[in-house]
C-alpha positions as a printed NumPy array, in Angstrom:
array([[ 44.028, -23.649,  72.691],
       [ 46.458, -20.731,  72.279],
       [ 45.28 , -17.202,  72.499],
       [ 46.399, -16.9  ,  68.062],
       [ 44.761, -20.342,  67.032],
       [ 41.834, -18.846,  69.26 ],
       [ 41.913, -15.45 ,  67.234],
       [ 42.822, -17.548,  63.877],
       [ 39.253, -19.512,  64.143],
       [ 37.204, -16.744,  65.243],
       [ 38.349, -15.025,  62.071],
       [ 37.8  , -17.876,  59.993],
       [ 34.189, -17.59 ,  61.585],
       [ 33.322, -14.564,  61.305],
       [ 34.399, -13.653,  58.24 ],
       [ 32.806, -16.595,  56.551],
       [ 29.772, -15.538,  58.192],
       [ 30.026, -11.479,  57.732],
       [ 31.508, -11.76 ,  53.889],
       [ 29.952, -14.826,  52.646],
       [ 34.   , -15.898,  51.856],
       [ 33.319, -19.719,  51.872],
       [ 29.868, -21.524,  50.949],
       [ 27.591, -18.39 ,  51.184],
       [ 30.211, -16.438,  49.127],
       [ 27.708, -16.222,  46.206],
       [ 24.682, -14.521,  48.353],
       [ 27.373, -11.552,  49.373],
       [ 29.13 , -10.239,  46.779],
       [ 27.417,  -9.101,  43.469],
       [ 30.611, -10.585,  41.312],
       [ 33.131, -13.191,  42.124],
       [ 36.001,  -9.886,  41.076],
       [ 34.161,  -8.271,  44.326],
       [ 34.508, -11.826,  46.021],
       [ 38.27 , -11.688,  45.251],
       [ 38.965,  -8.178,  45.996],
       [ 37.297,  -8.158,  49.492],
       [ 39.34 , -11.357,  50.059],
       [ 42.726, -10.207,  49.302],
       [ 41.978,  -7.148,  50.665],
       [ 40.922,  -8.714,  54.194],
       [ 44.677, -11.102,  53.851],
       [ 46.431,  -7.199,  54.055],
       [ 45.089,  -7.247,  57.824],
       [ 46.665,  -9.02 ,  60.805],
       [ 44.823, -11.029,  62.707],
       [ 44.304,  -8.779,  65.755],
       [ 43.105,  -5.888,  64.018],
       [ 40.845,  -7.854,  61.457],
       [ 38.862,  -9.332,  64.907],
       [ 38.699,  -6.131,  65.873],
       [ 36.938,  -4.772,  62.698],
       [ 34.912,  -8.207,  63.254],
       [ 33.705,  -7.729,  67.198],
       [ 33.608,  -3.729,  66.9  ],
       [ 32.783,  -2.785,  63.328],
       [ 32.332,   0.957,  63.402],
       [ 34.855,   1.329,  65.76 ],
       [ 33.5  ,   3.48 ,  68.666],
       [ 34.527,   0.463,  71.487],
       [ 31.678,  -1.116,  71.799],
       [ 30.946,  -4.769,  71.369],
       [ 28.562,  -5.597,  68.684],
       [ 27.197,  -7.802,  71.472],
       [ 27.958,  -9.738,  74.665],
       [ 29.6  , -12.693,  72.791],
       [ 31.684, -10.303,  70.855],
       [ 32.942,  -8.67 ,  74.066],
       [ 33.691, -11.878,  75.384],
       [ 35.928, -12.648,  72.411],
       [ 37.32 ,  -9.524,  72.617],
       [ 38.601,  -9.936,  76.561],
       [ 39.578, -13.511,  75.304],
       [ 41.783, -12.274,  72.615],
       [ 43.435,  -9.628,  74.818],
       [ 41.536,  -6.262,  73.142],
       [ 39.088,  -5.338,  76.014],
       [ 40.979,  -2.903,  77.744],
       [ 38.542,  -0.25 ,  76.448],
       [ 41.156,   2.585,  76.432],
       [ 41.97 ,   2.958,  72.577],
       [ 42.025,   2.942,  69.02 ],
       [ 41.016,  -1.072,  67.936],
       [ 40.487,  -1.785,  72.005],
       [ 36.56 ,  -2.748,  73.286],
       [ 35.259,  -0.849,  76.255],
       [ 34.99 ,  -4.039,  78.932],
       [ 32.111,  -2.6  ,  81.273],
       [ 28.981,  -5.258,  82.262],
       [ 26.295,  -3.878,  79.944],
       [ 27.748,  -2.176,  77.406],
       [ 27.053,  -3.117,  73.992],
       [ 25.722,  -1.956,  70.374],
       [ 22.743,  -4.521,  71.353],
       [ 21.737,  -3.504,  74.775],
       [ 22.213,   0.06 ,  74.644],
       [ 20.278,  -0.144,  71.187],
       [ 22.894,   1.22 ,  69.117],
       [ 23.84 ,   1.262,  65.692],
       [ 26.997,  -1.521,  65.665],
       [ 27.675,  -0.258,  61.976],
       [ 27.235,   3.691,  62.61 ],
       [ 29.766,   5.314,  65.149],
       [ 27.974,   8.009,  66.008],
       [ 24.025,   6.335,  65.911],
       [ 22.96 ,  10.071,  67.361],
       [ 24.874,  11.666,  65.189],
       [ 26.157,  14.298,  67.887],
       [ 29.798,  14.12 ,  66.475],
       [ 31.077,  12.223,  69.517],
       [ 30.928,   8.056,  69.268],
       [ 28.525,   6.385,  71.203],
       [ 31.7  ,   4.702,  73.077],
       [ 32.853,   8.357,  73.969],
       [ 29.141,   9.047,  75.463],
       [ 29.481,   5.752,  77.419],
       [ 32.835,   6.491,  78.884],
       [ 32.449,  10.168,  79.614],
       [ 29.964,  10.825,  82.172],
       [ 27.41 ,   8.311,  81.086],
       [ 25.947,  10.001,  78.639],
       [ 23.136,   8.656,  76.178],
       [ 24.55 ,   7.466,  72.826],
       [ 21.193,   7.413,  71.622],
       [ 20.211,  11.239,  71.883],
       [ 22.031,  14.262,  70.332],
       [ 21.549,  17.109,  72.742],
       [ 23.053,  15.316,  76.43 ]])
């Protein structure tokens, strides 16, 4: 399968399973106008940078979990060096390091909890390392 048909699925996926676009459309959204919107709105994104919002959804490079960093190396956005890129180090994701996977900053320190992983090791999880 080609690395876009790959990324094109995963999408599908996800989405259906994050939004509730598809069958389970009717549990997420309060209206179907906030169905719609959220749909057309998610169509403005290309496909690389909506599975990034998918695998890394606050956006501090770090997998939601192991399968999501998997994806991500899969769909060529682990390099874990920038903006819509997934930090690829064994060990290091929202679920094992107990973070918040929809809160940047779960210490709330003003740096990212990806920052704290990359520089020096430091705990994402307490404010004053």
């Amino acid at each position: 399968m080609s690395k876009q048909r790959r990324i094109k699925k995963l999408v599908e996926q996800r989405l259906n399973a994050t939004t509730g676009t598809g069958a389970a459309a009717a549990k997420a959204f309060a209206t179907l106008d906030d169905q719609k919107t959220e749909e057309a709105r998610l169509k403005t994104l290309s496909d690389a940078a909506l599975l990034a919002v998918l695998l890394d959804p606050d956006a501090d490079n770090l997998a939601t979990d192991v399968q999501s960093q998997k994806e991500a190396a899969k769909a060529g956005i682990a390099t874990g060096g920038g903006a819509g890129e997934i930090l690829q180090t064994a060990g290091k994701t929202e679920s094992e390091l107990g973070t918040d996977a929809l809160d940047a900053d779960t210490d709330n320190d003003t740096d990212e909890d990806g920052v704290e992983v990359i520089a020096g090791g430091r705990d994402p999880l307490v404010d004053d390392d």
